[in-house]
The first five atom37 places (N, CA, C, CB, O) and aatype in JSON, in Angstrom:
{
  "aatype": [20, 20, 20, 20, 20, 20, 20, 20, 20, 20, 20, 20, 20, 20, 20, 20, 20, 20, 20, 20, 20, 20, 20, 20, 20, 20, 20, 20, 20, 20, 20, 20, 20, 20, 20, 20, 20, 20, 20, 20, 20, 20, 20, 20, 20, 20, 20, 20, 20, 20, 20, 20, 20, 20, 20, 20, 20, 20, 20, 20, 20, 20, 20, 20, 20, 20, 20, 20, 20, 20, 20, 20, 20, 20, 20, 20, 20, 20, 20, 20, 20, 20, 20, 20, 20, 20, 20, 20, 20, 20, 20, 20, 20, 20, 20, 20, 20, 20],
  "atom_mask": [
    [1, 1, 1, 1, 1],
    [1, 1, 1, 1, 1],
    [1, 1, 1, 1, 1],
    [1, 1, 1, 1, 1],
    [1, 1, 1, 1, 1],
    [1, 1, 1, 1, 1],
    [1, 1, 1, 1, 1],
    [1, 1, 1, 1, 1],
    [1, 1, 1, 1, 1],
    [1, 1, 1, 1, 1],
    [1, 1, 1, 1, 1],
    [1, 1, 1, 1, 1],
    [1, 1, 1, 1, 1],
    [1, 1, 1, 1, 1],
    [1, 1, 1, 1, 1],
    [1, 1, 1, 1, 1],
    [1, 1, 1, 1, 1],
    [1, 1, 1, 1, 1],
    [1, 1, 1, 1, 1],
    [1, 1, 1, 1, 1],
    [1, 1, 1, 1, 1],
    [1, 1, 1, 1, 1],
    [1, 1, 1, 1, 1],
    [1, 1, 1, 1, 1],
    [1, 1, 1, 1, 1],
    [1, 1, 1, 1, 1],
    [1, 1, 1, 1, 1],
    [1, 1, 1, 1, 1],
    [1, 1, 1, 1, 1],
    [1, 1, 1, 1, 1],
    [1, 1, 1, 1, 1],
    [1, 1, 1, 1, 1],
    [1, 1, 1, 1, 1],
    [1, 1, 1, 1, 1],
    [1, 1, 1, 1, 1],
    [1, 1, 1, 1, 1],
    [1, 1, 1, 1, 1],
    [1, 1, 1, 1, 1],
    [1, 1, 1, 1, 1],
    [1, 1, 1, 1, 1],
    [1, 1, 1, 1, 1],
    [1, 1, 1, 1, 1],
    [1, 1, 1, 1, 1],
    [1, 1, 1, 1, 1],
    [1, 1, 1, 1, 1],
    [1, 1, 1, 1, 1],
    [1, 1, 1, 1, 1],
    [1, 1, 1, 1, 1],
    [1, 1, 1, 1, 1],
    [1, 1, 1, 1, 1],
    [1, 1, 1, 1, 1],
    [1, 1, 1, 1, 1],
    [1, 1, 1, 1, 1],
    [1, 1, 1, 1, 1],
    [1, 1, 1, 1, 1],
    [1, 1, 1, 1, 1],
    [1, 1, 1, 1, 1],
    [1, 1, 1, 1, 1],
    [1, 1, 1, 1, 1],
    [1, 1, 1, 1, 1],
    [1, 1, 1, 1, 1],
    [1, 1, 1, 1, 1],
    [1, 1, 1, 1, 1],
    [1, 1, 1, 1, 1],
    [1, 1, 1, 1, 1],
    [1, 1, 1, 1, 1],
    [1, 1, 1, 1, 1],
    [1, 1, 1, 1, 1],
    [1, 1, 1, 1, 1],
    [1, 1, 1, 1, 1],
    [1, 1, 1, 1, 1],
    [1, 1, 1, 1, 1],
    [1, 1, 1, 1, 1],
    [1, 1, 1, 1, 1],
    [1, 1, 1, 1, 1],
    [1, 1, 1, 1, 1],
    [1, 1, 1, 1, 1],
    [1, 1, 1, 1, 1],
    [1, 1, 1, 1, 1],
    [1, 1, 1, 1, 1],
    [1, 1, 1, 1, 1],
    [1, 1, 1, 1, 1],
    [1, 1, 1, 1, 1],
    [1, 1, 1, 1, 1],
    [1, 1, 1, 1, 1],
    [1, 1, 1, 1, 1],
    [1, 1, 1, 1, 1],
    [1, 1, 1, 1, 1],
    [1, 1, 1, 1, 1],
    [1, 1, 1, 1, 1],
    [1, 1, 1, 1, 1],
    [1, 1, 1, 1, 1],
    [1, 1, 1, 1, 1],
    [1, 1, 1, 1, 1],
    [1, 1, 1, 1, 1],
    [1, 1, 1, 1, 1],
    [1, 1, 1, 1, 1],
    [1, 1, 1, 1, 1]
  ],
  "atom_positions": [
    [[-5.2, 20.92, 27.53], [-4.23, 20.15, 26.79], [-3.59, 21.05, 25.76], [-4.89, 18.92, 26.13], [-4.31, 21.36, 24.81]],
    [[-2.51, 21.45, 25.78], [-1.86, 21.52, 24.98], [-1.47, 21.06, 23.55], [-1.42, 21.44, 25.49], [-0.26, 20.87, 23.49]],
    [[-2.13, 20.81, 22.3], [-1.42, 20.46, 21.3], [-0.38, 21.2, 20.43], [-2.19, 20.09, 20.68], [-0.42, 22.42, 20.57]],
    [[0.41, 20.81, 19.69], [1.62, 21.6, 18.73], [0.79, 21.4, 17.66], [3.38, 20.93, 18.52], [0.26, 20.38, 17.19]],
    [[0.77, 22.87, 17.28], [0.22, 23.63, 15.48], [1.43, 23.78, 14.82], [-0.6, 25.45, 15.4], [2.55, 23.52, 15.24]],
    [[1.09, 24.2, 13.77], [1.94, 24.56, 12.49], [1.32, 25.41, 11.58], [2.31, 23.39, 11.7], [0.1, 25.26, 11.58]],
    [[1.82, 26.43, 10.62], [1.12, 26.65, 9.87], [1.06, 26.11, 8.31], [1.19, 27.67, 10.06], [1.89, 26.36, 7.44]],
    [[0.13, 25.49, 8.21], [-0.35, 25.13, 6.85], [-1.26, 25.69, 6.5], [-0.65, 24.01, 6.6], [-2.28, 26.02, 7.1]],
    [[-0.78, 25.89, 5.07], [-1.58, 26.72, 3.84], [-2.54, 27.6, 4.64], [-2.54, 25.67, 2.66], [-3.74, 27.44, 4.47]],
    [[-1.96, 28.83, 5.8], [-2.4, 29.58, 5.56], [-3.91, 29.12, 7.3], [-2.53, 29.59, 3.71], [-4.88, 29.63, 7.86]],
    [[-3.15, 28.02, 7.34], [-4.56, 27.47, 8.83], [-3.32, 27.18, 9.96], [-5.93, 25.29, 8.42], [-2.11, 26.96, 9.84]],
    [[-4.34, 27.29, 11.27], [-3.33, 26.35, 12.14], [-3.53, 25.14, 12.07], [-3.31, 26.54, 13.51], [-4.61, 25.11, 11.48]],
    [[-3.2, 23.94, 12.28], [-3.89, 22.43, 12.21], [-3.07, 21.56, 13.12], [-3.9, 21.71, 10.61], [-1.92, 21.31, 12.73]],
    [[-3.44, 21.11, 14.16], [-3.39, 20.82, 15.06], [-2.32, 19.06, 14.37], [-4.99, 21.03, 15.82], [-2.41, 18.18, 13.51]],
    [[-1.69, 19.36, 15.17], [-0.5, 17.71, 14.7], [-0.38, 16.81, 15.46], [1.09, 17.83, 14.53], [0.61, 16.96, 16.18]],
    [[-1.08, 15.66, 15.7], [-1.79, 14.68, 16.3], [-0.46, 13.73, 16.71], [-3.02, 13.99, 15.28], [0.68, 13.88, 16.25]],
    [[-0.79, 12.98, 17.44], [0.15, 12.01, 18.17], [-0.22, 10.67, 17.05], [-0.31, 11.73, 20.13], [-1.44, 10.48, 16.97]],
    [[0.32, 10.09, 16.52], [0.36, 9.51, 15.56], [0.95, 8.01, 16.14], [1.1, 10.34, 14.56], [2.18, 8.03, 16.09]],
    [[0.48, 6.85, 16.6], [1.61, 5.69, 16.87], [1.57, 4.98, 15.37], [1.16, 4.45, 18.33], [0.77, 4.04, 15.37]],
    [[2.15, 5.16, 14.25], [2.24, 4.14, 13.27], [3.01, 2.61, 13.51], [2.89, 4.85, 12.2], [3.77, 2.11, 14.34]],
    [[2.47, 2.29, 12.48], [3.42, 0.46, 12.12], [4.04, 0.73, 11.2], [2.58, -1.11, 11.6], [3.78, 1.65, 10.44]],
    [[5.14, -0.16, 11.1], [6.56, -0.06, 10.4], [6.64, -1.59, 9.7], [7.97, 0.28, 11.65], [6.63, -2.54, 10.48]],
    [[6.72, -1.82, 8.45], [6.71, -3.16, 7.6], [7.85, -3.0, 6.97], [5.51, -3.44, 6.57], [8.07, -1.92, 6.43]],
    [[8.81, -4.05, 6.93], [9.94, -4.48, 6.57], [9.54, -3.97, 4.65], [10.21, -6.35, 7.19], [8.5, -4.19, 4.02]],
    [[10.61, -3.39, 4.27], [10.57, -3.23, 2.38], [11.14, -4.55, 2.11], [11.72, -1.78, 1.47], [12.32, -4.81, 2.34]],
    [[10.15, -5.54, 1.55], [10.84, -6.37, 0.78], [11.9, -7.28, 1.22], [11.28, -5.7, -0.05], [12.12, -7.2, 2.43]],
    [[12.42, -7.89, 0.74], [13.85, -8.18, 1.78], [14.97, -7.58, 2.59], [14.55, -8.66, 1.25], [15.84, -8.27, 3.13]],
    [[14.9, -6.22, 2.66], [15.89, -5.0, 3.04], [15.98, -5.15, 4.54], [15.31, -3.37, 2.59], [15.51, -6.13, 5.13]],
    [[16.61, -4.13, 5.14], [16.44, -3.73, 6.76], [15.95, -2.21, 6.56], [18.08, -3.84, 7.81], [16.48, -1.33, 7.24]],
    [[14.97, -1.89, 5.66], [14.45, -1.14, 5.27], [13.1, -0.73, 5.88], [14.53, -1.43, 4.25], [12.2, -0.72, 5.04]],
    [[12.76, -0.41, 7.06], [11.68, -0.04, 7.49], [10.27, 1.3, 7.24], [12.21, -0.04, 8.42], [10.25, 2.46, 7.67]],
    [[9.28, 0.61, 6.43], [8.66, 1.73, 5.89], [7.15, 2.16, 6.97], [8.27, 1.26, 4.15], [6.64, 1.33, 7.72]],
    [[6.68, 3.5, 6.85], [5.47, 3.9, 7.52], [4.51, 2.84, 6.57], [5.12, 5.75, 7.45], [4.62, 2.48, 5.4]],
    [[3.64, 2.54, 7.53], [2.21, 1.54, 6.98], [1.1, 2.6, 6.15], [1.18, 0.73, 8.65], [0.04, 2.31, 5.58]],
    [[1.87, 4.05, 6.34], [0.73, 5.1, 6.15], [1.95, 5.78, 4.67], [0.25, 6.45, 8.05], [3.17, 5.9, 4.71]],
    [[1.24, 6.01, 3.83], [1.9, 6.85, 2.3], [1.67, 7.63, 2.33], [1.69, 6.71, 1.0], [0.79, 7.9, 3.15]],
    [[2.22, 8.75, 1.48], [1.67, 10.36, 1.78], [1.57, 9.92, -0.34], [3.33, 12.2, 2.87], [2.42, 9.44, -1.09]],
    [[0.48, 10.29, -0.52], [0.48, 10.45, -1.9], [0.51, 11.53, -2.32], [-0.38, 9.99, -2.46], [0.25, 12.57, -1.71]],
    [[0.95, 11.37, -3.81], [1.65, 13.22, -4.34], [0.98, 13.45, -5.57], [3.67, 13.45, -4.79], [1.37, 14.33, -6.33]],
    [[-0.12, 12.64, -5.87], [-0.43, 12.55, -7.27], [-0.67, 14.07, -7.8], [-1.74, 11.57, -7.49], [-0.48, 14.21, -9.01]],
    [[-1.04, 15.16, -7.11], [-1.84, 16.43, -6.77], [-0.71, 17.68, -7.48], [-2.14, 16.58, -4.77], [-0.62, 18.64, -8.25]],
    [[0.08, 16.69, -6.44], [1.1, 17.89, -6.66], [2.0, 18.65, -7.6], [1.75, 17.71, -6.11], [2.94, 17.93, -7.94]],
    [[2.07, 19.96, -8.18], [2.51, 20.51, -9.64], [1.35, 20.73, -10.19], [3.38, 19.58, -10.59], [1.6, 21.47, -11.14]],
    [[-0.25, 20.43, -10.14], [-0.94, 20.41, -10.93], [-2.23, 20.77, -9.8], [-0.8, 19.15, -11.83], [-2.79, 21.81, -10.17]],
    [[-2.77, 20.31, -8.71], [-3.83, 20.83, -8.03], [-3.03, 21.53, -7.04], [-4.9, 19.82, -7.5], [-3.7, 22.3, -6.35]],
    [[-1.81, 21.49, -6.76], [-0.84, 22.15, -5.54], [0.1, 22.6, -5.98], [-0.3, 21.37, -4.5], [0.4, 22.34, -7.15]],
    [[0.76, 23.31, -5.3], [2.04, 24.26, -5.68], [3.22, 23.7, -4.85], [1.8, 25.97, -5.27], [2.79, 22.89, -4.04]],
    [[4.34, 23.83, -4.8], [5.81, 23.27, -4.58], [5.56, 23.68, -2.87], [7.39, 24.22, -5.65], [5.96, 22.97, -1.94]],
    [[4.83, 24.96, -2.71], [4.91, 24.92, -0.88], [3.73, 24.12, -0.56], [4.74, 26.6, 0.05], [3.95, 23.22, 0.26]],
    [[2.85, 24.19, -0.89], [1.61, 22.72, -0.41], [2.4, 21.43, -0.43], [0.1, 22.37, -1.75], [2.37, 20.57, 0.45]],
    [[3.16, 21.37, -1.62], [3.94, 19.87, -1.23], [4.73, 19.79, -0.16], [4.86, 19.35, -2.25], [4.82, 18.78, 0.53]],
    [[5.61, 21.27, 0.12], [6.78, 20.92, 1.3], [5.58, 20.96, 2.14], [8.3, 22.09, 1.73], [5.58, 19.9, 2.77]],
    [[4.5, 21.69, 2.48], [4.24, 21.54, 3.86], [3.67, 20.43, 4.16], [3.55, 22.47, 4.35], [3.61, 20.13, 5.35]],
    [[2.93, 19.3, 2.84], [2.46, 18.53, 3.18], [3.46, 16.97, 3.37], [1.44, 18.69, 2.39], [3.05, 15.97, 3.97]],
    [[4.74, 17.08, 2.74], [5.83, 16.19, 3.63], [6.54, 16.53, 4.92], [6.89, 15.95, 2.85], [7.0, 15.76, 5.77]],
    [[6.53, 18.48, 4.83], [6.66, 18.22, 6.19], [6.0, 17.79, 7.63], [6.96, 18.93, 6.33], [6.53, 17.45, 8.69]],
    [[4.72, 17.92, 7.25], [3.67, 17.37, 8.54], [3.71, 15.81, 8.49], [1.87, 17.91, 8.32], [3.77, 15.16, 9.54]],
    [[3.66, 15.2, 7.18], [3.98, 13.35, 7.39], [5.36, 13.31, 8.21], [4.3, 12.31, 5.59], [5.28, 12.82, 9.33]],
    [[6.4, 13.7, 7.85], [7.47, 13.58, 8.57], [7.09, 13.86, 9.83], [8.5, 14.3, 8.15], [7.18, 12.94, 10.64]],
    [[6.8, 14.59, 10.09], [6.97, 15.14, 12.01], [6.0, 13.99, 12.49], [6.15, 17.21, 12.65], [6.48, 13.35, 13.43]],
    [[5.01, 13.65, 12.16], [3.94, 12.74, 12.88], [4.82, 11.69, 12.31], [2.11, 12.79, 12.47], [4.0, 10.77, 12.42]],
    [[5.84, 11.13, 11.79], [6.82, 9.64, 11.7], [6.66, 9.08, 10.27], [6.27, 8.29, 12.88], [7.25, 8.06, 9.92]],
    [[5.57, 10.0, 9.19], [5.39, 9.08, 7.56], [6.89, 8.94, 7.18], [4.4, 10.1, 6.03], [7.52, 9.93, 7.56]],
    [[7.59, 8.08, 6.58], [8.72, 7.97, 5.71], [8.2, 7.26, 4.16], [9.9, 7.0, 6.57], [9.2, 6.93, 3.52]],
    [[7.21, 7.02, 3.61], [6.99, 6.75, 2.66], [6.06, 7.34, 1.86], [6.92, 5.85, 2.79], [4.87, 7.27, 2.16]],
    [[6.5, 8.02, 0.71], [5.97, 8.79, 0.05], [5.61, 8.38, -1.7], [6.81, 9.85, 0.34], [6.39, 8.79, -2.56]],
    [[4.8, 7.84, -1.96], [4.08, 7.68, -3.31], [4.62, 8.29, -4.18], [2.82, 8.03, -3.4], [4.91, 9.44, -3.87]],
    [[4.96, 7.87, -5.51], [5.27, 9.03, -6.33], [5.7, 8.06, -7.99], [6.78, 10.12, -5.43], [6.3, 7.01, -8.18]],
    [[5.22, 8.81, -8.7], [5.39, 8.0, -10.46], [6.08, 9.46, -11.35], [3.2, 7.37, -11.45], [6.22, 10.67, -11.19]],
    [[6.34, 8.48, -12.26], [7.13, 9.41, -13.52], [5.8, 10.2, -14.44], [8.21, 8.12, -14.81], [5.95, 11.23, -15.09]],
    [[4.72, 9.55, -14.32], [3.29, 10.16, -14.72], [2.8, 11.47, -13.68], [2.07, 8.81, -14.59], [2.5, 12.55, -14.19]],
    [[2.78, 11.34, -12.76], [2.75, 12.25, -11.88], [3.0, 13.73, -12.15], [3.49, 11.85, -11.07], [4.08, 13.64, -12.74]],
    [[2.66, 15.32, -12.11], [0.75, 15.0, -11.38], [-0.03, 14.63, -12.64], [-0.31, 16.75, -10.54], [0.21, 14.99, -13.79]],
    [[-0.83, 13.96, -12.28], [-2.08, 13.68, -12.99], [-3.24, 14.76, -13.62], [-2.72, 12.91, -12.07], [-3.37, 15.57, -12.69]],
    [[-3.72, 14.99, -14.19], [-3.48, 14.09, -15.63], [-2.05, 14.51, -16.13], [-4.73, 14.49, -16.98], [-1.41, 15.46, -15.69]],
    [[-1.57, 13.45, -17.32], [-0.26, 13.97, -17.36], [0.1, 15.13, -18.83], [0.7, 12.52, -17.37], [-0.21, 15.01, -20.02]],
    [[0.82, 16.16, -18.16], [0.99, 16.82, -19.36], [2.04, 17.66, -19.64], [0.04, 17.45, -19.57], [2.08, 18.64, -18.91]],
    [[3.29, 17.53, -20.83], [4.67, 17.8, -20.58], [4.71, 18.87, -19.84], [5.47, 17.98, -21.7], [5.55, 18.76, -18.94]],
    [[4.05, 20.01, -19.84], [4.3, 20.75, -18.69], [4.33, 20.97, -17.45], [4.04, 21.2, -18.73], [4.61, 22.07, -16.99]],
    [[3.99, 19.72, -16.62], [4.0, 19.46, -15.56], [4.94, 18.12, -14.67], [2.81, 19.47, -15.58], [5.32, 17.78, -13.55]],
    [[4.95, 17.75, -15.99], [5.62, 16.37, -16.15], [7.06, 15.79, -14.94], [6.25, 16.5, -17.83], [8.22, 16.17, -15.07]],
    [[6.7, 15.09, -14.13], [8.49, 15.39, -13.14], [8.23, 16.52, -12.09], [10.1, 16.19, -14.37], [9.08, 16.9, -11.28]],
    [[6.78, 17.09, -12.23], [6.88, 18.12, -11.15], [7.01, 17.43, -9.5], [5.43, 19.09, -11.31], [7.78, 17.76, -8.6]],
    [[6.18, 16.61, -9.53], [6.29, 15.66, -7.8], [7.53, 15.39, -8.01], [5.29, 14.02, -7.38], [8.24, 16.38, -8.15]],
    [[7.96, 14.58, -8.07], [9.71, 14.23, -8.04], [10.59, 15.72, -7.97], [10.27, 13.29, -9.75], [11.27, 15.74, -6.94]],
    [[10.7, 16.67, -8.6], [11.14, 17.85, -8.5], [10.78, 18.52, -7.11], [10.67, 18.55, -9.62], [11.58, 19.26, -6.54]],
    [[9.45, 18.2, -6.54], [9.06, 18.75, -5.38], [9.88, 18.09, -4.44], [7.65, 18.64, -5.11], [10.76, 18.74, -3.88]],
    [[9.7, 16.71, -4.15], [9.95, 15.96, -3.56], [11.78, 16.52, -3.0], [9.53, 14.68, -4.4], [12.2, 16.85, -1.89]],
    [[12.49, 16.4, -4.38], [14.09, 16.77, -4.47], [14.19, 17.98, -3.31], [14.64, 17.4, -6.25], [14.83, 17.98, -2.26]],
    [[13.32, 19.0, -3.87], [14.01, 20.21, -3.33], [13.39, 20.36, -1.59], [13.56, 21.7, -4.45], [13.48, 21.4, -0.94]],
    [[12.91, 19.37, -1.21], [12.12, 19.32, 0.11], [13.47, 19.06, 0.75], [10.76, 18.09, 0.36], [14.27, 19.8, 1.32]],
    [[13.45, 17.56, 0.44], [15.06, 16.6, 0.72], [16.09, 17.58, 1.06], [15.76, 15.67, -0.81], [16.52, 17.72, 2.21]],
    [[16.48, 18.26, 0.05], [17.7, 19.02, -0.3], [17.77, 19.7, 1.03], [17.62, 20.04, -1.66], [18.87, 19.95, 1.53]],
    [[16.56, 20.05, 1.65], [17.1, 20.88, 3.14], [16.73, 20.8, 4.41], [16.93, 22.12, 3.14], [16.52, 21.65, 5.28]],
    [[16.63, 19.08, 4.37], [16.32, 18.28, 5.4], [17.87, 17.28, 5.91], [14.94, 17.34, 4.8], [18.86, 16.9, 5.27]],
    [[17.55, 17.17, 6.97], [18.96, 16.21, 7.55], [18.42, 15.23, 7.04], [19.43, 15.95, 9.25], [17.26, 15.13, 6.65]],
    [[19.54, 14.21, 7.03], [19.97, 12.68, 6.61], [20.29, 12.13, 7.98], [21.39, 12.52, 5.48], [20.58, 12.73, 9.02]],
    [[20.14, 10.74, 7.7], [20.35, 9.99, 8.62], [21.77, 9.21, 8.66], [19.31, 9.23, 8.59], [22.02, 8.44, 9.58]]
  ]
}
């Protein structure tokens, strides 16, 4: 069998066939993954490429919903302060749109 790798942080890791569920946001036509990628980590136990690689592997296996606060990373401290959201931005920035 064949599976598709990638390299993360430095491993190969094998990228699984994933069938997720999809729950309506709220009243929208807004369809979200049942699965979150949380970022609490990130800026503070991870660095800006641990974050891209770790939205880019939710994306490819189908995550579209990604966790994320103005406290964020944890614990909070002005120097880190806005780092997930900052990660998050510059991931976006060089990804297609729909």
């Amino acid at each position: 069998m064949n599976i598709p790798c990638r390299m993360v942080s430095q491993m190969r890791v094998p990228v699984p066939k994933v069938d997720l569920e999809f729950s309506s946001l709220g009243n929208s036509d807004l369809r979200v993954s049942n699965i979150c990628l949380g970022s609490m980590t990130w800026g503070k136990q991870n660095s800006e490429r641990e974050a891209h690689e770790q939205l880019s592997l939710a994306a490819e296996v189908g995550v579209n919903f990604v966790d994320t606060a103005e406290l964020y990373p944890v614990a909070p401290e002005p120097s880190t302060q806005g780092l997930t959201s900052q990660y998050i931005g510059t991931w976006l920035k060089h990804r297609p749109r729909d």
